[in-house]
N, C-alpha and C positions, 0 to 999 in steps of 0.2 A: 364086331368091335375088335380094335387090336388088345389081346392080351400082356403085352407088354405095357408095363404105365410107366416105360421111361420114354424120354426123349434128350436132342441133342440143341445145344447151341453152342457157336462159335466164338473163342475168347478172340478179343482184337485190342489192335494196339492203335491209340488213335496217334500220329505224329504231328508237328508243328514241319511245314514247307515255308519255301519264301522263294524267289531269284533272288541270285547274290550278290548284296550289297542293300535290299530292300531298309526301309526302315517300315518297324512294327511298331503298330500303335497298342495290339490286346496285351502287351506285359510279357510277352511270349518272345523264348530266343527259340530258333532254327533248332531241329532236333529233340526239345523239351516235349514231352510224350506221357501219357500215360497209357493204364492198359485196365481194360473190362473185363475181368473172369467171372461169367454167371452174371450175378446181380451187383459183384462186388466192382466197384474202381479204386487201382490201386497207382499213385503217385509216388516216383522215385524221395527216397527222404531229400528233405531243402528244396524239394520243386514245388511251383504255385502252379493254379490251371485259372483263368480269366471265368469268372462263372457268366459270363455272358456269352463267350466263347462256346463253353457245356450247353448254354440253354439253346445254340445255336445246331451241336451234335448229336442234341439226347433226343430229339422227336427219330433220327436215323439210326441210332445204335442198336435197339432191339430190332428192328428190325434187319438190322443189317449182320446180326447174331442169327437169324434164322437162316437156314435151308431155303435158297432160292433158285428159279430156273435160268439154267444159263442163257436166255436171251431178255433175263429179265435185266432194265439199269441196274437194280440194285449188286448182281452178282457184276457189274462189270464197270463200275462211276466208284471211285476210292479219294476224289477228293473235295470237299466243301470248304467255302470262302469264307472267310474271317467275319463276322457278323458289321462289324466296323464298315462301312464302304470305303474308307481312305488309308485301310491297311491290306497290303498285298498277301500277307500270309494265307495260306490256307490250310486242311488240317487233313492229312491222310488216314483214311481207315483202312487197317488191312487184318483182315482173316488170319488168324493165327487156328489151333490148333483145336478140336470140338472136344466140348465137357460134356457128360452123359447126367442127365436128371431123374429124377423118380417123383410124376406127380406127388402123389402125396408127401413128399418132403418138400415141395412148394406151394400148397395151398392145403387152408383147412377144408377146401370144398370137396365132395368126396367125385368121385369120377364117375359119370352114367355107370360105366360099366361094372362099377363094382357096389350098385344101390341092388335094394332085393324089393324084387316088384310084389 
């Protein structure tokens, strides 16, 4: 068992794409972004995010926060289409910089390794 009970995940910053001159249907201008640190998502102040939009990124964002192999899609597909089918926008996810965690500061479940047999 590793002795270490931390690990890592990647904050990302999801962005708003389009070609130029598109018109968007999710409520969304080119550029309007937000960003995922850990469990948290954080929105520039006066910016909206389309919750359909989210319901459409958030089955990929943990995952896409994890340590993946690089011939995997996930380490190498950064963009997902507008859930809409009549809006051309789609929403960039990129890899920003890895936040370090300590099991136990994310679950009350205690870890194998540290139960006493």
């Amino acid at each position: 068992m590793n002795a270490d009970p931390s690990f890592t995940l990647h904050d990302l910053r999801v962005e708003v794409v389009a070609p130029e001159g598109a018109r968007i249907y999710c409520g969304a201008k080119v550029g309007d972004y937000f960003e995922l640190r850990g469990e948290m998502l954080h929105l520039p102040e006066g910016q909206g995010f389309s919750i359909y939009s989210l319901g459409a990124l958030l089955p990929l964002l943990a995952a896409k926060q994890r340590p993946t192999d690089a011939n995997d899609w996930m380490s190498t597909d950064a963009e997902v289409a507008c859930p809409d089918p009549n809006c051309p926008s789609r929403f960039r996810i990129t890899r920003m910089g890895l936040r370090t965690f300590r099991h136990a500061d994310t679950t009350a479940v205690v870890h194998p390794s540290n139960e006493s047999s």
